[in-house]
LUMGU-38600 format. One line per field, with one value per atom (N, C-alpha, C, O): atom name; residue in one letter; x, y, z; residue number from 1. Coordinates in nm, 2 decimals, padded with zeros to 4 digits. Layout:
# LUMGU-38600
atome = c(CA ...);
residu = c(A ...);
px = c(X ...);
py = c(Y ...);
pz = c(Z ...);
num = c(NUM ...);
//
This chain:
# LUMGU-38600
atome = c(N CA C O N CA C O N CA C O N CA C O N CA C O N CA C O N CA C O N CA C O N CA C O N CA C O N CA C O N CA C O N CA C O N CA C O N CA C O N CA C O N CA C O N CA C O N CA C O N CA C O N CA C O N CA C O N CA C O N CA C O N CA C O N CA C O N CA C O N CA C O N CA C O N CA C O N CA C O N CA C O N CA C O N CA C O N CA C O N CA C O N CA C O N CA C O N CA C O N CA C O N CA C O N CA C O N CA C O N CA C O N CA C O N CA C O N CA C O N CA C O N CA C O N CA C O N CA C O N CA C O N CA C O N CA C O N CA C O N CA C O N CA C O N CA C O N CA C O N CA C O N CA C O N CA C O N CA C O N CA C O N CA C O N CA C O N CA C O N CA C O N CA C O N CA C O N CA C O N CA C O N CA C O N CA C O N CA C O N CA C O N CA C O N CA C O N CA C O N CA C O N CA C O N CA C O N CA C O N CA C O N CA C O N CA C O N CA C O N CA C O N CA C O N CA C O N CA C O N CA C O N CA C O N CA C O N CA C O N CA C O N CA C O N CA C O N CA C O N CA C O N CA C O N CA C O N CA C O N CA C O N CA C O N CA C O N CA C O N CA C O N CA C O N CA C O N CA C O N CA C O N CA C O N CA C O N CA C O N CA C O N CA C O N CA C O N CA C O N CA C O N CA C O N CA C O N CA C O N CA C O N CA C O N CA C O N CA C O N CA C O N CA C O N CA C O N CA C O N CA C O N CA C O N CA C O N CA C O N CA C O N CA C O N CA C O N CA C O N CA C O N CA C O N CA C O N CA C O N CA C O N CA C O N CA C O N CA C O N CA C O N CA C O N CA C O N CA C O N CA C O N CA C O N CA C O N CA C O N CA C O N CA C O N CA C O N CA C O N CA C O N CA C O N CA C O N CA C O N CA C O N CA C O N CA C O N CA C O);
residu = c(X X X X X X X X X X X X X X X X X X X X X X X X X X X X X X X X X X X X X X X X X X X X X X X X X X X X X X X X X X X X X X X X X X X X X X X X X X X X X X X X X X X X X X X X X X X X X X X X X X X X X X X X X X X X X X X X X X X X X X X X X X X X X X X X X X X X X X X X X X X X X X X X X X X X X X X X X X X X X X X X X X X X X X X X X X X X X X X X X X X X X X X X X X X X X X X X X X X X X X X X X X X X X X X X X X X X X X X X X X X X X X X X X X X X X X X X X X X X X X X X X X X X X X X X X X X X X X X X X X X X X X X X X X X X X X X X X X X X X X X X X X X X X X X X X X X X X X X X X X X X X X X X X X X X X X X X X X X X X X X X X X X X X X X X X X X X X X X X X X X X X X X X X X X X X X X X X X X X X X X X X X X X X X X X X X X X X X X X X X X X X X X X X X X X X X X X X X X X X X X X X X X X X X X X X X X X X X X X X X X X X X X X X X X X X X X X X X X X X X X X X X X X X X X X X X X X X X X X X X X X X X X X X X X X X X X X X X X X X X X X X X X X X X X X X X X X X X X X X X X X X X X X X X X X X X X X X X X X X X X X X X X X X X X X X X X X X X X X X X X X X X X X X X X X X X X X X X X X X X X X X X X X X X X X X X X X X X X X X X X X X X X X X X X X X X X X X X X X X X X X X X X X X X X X X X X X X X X X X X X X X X X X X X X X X X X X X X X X X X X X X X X X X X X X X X X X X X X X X X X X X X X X X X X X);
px = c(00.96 00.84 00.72 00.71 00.64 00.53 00.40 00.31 00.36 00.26 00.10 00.07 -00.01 -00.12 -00.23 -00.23 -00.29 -00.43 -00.49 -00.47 -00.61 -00.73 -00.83 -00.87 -00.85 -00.97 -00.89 -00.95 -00.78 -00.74 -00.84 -00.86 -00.88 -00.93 -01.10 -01.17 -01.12 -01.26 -01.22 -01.31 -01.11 -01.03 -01.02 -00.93 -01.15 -01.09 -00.99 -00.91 -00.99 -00.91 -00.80 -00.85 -00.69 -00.63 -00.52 -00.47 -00.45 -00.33 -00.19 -00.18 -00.10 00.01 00.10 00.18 00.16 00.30 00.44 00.45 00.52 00.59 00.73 00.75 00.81 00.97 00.98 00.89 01.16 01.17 01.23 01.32 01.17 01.20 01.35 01.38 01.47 01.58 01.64 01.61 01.71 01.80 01.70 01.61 01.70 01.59 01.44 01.39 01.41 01.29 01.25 01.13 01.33 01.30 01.31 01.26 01.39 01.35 01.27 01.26 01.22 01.11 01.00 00.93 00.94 00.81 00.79 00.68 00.95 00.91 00.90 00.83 00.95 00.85 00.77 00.68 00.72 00.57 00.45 00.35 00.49 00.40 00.36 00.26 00.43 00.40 00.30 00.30 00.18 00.09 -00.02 -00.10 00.01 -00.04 -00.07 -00.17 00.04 00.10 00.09 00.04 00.10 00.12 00.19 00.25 00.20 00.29 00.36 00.31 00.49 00.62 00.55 00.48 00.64 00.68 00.80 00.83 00.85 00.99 00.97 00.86 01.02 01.01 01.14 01.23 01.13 01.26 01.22 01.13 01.25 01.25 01.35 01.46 01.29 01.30 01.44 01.42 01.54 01.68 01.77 01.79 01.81 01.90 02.02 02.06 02.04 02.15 02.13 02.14 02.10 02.10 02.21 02.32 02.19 02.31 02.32 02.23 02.45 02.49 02.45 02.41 02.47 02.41 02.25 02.22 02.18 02.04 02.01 01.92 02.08 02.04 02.08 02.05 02.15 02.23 02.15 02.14 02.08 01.94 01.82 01.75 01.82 01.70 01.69 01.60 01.85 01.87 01.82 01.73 01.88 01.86 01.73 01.73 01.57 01.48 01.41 01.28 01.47 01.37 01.28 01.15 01.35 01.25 01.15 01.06 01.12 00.97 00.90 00.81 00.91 00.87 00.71 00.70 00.63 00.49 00.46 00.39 00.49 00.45 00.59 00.69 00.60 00.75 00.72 00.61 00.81 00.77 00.72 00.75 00.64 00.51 00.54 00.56 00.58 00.58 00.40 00.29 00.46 00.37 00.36 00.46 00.26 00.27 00.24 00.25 00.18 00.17 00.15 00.11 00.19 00.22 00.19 00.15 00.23 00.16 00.27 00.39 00.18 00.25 00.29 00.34 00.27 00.28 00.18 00.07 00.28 00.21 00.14 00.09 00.17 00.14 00.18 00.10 00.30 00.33 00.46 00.50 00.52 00.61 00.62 00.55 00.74 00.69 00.80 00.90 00.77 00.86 00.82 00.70 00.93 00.94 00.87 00.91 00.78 00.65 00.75 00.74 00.81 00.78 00.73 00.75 00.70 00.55 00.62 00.67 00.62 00.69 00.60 00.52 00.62 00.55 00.62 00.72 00.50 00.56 00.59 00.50 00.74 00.72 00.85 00.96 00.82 00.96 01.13 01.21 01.11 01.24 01.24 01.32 01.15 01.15 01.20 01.30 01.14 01.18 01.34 01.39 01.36 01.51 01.60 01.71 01.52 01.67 01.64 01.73 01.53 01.48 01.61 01.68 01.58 01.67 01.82 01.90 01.85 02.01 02.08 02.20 02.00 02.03 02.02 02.10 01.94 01.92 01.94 01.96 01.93 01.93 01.81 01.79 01.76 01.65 01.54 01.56 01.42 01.32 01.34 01.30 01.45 01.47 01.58 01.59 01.66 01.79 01.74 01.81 01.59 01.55 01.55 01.47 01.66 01.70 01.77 01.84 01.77 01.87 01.98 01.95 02.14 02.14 02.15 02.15 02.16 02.26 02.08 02.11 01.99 01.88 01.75 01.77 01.62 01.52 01.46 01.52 01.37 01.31 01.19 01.17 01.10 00.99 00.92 00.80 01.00 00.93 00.81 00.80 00.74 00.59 00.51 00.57 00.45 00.38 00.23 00.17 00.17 00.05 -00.05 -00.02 -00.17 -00.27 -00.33 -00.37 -00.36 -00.42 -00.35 -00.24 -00.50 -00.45 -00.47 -00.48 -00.48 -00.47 -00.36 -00.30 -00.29 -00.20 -00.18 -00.28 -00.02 -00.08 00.05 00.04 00.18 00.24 00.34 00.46 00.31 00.37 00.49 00.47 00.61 00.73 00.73 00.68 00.78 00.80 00.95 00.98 01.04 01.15 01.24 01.34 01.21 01.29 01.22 01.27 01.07 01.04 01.05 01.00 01.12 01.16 01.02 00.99 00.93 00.80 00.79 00.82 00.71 00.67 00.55 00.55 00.39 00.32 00.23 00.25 00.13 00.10 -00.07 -00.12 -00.16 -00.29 -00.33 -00.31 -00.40 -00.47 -00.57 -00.63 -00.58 -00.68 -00.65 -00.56 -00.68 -00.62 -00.58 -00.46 -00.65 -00.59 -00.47 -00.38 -00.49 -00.32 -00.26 -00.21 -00.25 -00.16 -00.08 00.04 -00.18 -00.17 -00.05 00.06 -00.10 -00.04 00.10 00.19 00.12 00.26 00.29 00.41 00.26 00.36 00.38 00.49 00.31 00.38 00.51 00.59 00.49 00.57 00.70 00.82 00.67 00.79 00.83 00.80 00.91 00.87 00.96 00.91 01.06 01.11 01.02 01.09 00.92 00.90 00.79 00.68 00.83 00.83 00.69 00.73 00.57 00.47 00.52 00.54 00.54 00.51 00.41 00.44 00.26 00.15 00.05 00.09 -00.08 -00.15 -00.31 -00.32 -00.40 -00.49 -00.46 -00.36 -00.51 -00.43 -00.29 -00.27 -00.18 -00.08 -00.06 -00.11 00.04 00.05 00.18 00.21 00.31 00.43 00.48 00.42 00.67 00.78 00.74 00.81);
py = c(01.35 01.31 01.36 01.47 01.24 01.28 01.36 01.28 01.48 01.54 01.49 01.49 01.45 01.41 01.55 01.62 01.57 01.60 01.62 01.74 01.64 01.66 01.52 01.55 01.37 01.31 01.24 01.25 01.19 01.13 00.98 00.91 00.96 00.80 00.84 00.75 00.94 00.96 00.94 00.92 00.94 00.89 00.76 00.68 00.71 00.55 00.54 00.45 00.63 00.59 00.70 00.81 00.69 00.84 00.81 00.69 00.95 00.92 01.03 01.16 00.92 00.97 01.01 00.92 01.13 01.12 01.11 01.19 01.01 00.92 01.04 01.10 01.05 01.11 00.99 00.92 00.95 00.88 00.76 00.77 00.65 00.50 00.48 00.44 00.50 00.45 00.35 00.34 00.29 00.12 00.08 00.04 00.07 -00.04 -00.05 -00.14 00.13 00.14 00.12 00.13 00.09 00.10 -00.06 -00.10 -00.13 -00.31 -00.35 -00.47 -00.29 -00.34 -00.25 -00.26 -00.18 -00.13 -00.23 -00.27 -00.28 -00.37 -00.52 -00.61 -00.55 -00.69 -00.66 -00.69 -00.57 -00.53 -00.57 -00.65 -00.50 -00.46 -00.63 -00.65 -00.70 -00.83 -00.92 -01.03 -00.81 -00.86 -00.78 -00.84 -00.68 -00.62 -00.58 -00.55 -00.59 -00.53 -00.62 -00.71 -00.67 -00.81 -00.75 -00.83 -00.64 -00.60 -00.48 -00.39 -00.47 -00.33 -00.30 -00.36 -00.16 -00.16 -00.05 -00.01 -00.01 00.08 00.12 00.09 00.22 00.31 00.35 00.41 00.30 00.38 00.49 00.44 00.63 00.68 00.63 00.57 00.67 00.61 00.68 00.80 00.64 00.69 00.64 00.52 00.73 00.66 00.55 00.47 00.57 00.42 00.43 00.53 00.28 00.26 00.25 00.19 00.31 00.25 00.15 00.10 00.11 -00.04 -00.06 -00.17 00.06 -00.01 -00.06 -00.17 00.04 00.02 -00.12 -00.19 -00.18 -00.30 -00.39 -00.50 -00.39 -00.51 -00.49 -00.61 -00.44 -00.39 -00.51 -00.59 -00.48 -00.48 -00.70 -00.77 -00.71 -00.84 -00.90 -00.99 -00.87 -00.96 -00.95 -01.01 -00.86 -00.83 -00.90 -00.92 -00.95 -00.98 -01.09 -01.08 -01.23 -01.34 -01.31 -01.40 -01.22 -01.22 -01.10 -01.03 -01.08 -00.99 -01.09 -01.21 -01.01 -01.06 -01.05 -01.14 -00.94 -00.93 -00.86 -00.87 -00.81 -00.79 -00.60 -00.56 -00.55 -00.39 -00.34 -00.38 -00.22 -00.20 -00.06 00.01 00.02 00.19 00.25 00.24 00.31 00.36 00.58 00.65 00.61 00.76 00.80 00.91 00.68 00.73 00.57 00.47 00.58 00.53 00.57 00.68 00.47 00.54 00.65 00.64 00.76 00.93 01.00 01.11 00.94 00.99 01.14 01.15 01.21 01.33 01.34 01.44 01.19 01.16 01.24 01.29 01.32 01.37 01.37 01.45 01.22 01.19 01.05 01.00 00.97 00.84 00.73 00.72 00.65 00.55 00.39 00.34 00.33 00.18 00.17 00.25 00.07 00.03 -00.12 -00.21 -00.13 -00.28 -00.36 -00.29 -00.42 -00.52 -00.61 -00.68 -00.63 -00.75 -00.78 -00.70 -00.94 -00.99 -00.98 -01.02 -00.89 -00.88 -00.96 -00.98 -01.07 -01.13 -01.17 -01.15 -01.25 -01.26 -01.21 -01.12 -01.28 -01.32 -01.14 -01.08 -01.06 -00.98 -00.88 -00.81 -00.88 -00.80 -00.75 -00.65 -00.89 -00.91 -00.86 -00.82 -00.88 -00.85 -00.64 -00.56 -00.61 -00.46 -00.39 -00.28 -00.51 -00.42 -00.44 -00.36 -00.54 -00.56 -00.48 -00.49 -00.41 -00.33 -00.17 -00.11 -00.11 00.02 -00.01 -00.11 00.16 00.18 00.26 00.28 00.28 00.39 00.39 00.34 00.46 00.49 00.52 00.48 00.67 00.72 00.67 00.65 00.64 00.56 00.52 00.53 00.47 00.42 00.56 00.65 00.57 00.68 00.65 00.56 00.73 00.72 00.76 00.81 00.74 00.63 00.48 00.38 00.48 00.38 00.27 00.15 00.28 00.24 00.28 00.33 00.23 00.23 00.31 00.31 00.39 00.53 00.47 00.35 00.54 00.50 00.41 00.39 00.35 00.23 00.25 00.32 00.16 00.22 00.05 -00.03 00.03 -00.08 -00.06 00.04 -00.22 -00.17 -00.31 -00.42 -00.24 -00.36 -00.42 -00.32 -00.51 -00.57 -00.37 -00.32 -00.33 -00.20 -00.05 00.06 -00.07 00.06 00.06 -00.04 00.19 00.23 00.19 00.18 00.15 00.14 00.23 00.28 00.23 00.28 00.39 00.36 00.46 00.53 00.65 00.76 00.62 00.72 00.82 00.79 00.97 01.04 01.07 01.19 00.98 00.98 01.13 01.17 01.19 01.30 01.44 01.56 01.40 01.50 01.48 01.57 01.36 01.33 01.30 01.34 01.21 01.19 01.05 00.97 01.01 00.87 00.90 01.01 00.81 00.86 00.74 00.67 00.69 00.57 00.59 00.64 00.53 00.53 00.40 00.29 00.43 00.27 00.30 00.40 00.24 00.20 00.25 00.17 00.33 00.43 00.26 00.24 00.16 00.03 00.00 -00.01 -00.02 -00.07 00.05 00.02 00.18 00.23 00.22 00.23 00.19 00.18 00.04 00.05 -00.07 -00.19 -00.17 -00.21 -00.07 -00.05 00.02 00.01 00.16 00.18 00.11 00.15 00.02 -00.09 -00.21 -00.27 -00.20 -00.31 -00.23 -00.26 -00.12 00.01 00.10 00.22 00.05 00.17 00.33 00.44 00.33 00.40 00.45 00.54 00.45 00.51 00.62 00.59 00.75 00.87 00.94 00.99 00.97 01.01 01.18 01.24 01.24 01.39 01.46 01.58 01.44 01.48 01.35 01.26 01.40 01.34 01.33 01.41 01.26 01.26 01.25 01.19 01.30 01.30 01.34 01.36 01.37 01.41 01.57 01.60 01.63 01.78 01.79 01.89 01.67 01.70 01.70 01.70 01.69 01.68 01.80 01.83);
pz = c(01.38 01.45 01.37 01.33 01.35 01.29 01.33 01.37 01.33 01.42 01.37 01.25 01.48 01.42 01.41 01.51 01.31 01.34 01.39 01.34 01.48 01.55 01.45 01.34 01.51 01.50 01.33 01.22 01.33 01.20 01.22 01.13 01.32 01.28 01.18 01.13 01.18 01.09 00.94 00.86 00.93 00.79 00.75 00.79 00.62 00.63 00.50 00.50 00.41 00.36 00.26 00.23 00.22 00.18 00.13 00.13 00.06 -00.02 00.08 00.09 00.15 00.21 00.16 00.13 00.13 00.09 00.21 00.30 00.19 00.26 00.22 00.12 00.36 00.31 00.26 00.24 00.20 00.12 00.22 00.30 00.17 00.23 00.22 00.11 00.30 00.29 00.39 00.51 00.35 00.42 00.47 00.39 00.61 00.70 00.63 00.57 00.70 00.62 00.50 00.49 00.36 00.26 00.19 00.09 00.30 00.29 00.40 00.41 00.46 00.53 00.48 00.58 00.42 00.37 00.24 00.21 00.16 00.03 00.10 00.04 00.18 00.23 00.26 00.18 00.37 00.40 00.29 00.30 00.22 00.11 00.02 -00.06 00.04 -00.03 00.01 -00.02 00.14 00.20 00.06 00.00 00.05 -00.03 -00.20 -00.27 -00.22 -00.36 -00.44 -00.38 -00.59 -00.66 -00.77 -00.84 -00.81 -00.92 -00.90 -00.83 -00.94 -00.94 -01.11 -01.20 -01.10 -01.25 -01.21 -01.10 -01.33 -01.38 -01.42 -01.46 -01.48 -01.62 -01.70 -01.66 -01.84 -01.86 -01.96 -02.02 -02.02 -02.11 -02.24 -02.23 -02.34 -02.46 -02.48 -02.50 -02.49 -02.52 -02.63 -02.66 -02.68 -02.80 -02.79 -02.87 -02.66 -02.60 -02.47 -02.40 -02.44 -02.30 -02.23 -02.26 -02.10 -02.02 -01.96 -01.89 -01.98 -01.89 -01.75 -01.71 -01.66 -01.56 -01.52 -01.48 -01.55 -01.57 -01.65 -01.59 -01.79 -01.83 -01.76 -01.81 -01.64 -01.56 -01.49 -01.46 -01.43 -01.36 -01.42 -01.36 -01.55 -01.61 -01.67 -01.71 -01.65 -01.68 -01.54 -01.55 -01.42 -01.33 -01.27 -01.16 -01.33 -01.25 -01.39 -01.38 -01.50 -01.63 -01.55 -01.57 -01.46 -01.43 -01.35 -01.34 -01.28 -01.22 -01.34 -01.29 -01.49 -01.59 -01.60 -01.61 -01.58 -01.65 -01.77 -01.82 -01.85 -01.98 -02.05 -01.98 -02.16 -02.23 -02.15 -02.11 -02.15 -02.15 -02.27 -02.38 -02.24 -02.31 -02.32 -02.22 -02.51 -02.49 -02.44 -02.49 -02.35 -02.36 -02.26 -02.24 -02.24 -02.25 -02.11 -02.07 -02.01 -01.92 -01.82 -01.87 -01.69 -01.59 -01.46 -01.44 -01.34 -01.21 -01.21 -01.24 -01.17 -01.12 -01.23 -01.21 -01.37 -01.47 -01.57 -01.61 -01.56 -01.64 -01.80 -01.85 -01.88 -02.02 -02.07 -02.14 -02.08 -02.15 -02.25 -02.33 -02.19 -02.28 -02.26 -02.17 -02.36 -02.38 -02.36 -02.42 -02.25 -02.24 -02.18 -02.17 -02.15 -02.20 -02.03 -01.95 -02.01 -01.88 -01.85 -01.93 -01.78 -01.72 -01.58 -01.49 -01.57 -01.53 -01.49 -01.57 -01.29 -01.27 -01.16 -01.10 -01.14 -01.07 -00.86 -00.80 -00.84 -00.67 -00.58 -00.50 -00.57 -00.50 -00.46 -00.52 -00.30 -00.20 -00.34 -00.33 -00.41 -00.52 -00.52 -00.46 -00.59 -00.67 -00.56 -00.59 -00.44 -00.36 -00.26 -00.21 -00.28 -00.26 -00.35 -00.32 -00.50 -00.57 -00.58 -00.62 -00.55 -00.55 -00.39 -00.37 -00.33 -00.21 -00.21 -00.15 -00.28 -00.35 -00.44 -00.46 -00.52 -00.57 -00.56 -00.63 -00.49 -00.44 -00.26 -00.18 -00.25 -00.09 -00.07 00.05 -00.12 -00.09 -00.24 -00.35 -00.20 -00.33 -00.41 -00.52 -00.40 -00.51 -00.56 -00.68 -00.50 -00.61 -00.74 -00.84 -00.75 -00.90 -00.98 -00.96 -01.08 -01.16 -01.24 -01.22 -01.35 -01.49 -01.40 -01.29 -01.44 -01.58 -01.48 -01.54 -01.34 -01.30 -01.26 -01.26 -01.25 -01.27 -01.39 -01.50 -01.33 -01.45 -01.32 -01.21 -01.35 -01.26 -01.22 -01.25 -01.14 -01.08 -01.03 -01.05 -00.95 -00.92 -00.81 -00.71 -00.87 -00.77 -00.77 -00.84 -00.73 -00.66 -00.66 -00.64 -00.68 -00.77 -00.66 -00.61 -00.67 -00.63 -00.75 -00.81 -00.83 -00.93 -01.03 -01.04 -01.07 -01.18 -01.07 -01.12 -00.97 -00.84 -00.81 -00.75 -00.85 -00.75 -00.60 -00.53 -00.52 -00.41 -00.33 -00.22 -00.42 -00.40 -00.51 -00.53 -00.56 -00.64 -00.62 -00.56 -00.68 -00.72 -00.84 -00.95 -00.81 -00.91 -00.91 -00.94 -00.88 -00.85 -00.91 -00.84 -01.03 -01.03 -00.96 -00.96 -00.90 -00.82 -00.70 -00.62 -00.64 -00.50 -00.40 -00.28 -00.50 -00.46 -00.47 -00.56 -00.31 -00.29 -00.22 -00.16 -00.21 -00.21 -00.21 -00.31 -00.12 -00.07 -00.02 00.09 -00.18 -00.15 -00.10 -00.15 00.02 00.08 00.20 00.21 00.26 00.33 00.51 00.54 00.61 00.70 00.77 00.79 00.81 00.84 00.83 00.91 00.67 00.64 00.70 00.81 00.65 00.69 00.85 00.87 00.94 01.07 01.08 01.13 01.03 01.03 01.01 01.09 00.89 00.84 00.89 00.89 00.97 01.03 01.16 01.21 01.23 01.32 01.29 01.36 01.17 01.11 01.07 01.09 01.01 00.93 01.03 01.03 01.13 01.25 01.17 01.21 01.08 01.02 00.91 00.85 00.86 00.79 00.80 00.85 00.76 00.79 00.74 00.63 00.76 00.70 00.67 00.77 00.56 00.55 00.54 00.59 00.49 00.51 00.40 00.33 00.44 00.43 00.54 00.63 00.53 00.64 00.73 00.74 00.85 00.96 01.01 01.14 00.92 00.96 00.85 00.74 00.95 00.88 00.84 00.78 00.87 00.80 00.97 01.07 00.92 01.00 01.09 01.19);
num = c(1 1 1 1 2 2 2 2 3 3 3 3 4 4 4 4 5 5 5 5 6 6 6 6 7 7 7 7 8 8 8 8 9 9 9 9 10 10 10 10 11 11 11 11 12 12 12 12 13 13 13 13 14 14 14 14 15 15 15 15 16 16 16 16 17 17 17 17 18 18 18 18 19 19 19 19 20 20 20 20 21 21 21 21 22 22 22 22 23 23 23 23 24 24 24 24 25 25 25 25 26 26 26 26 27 27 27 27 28 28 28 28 29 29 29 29 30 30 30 30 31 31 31 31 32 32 32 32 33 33 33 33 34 34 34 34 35 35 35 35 36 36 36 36 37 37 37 37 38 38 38 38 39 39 39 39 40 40 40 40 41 41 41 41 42 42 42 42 43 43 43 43 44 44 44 44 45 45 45 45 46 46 46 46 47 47 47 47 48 48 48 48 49 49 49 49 50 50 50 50 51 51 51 51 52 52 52 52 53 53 53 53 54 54 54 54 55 55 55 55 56 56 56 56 57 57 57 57 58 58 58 58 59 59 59 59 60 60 60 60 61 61 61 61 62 62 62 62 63 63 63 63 64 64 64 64 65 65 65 65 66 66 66 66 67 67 67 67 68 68 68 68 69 69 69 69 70 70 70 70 71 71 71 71 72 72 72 72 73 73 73 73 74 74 74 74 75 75 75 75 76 76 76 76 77 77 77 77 78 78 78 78 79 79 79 79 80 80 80 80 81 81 81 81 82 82 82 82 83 83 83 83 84 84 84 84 85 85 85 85 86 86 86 86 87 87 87 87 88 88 88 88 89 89 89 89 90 90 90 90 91 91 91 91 92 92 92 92 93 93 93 93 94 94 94 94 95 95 95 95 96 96 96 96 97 97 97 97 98 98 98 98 99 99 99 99 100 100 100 100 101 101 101 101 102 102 102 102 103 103 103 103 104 104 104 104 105 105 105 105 106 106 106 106 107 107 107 107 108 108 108 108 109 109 109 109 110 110 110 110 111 111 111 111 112 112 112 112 113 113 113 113 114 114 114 114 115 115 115 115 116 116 116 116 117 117 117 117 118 118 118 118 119 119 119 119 120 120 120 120 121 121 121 121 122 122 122 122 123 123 123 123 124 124 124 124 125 125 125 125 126 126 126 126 127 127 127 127 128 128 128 128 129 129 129 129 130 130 130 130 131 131 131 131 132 132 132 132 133 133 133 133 134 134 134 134 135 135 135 135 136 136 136 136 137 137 137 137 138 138 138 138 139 139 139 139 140 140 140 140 141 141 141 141 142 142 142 142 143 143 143 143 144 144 144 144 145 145 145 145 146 146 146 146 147 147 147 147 148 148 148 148 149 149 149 149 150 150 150 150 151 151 151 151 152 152 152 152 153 153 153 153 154 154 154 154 155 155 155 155 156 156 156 156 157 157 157 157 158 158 158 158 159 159 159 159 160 160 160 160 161 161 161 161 162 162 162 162 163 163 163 163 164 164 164 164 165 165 165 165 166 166 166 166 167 167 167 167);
//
């Protein structure tokens, strides 16, 4: 149970970090969000051989791809401090289905059996961001939305943030 604050509605807007979205909650926060979001991305680190399961991943998410993946040194929740492959998919019904067909939860996105970090983007704002090997999910927006979603998410678990102090 989530404990509130003293006066969270003077908060319009803030960054939540979320326990981690699993089964119910973690396919209904990714429809949710398709009121919101318009792009995912992944991350993979730059590795001398990839693994098979992650590329069977990476094949069946290629048709909603907006652009090719892009090296680069930093990403959402990214520390720039090392360098890997960005990809850029388009958020939608298709894309989301095949996101919840293949994982059970947020963090499942991980080497080797996936591509890591998947995080959720408004145009180029963050809206939903993973640090998946620090067991971080973490949801900047609007104290509204939030409210909406968790009507809609009844499972999903705020740990702190504005207004709330943690389990």
């Amino acid at each position: 149970m989530t404990k509130r604050k003293n006066n969270p509605s003077t908060v319009t807007a803030g960054t939540w970090t979320l326990e981690e979205p699993r089964g119910a909650a973690f396919a209904s926060l990714l429809r949710a969000s398709l009121r919101y979001a318009d792009r995912a991305c992944l991350v993979v680190p730059e590795l001398d051989e990839a693994p098979a399961p992650y590329l069977a991943i990476l094949a069946r998410l290629d048709r909603f791809s907006m652009l090719p993946p892009r090296v680069a040194r930093s990403w959402p929740g990214s520390p720039k401090s090392v360098t890997s492959r960005v990809f850029n998919y388009r958020f939608c019904t298709g894309l989301v289905e095949c996101l919840i067909s293949s994982a059970s939860g947020w963090f499942d996105w991980r080497l080797p059996e996936r591509p890591e970090d998947l995080s959720l983007l408004r145009g180029d704002t963050e809206w939903i961001v993973s640090v998946t090997h620090e067991r971080l999910v973490y949801l900047q927006t609007e104290r509204s939305v939030l409210n909406e979603l968790l009507k809609e998410v009844p499972d999903m678990r705020i740990k702190s943030g504005p207004g709330f102090r943690g389990t």
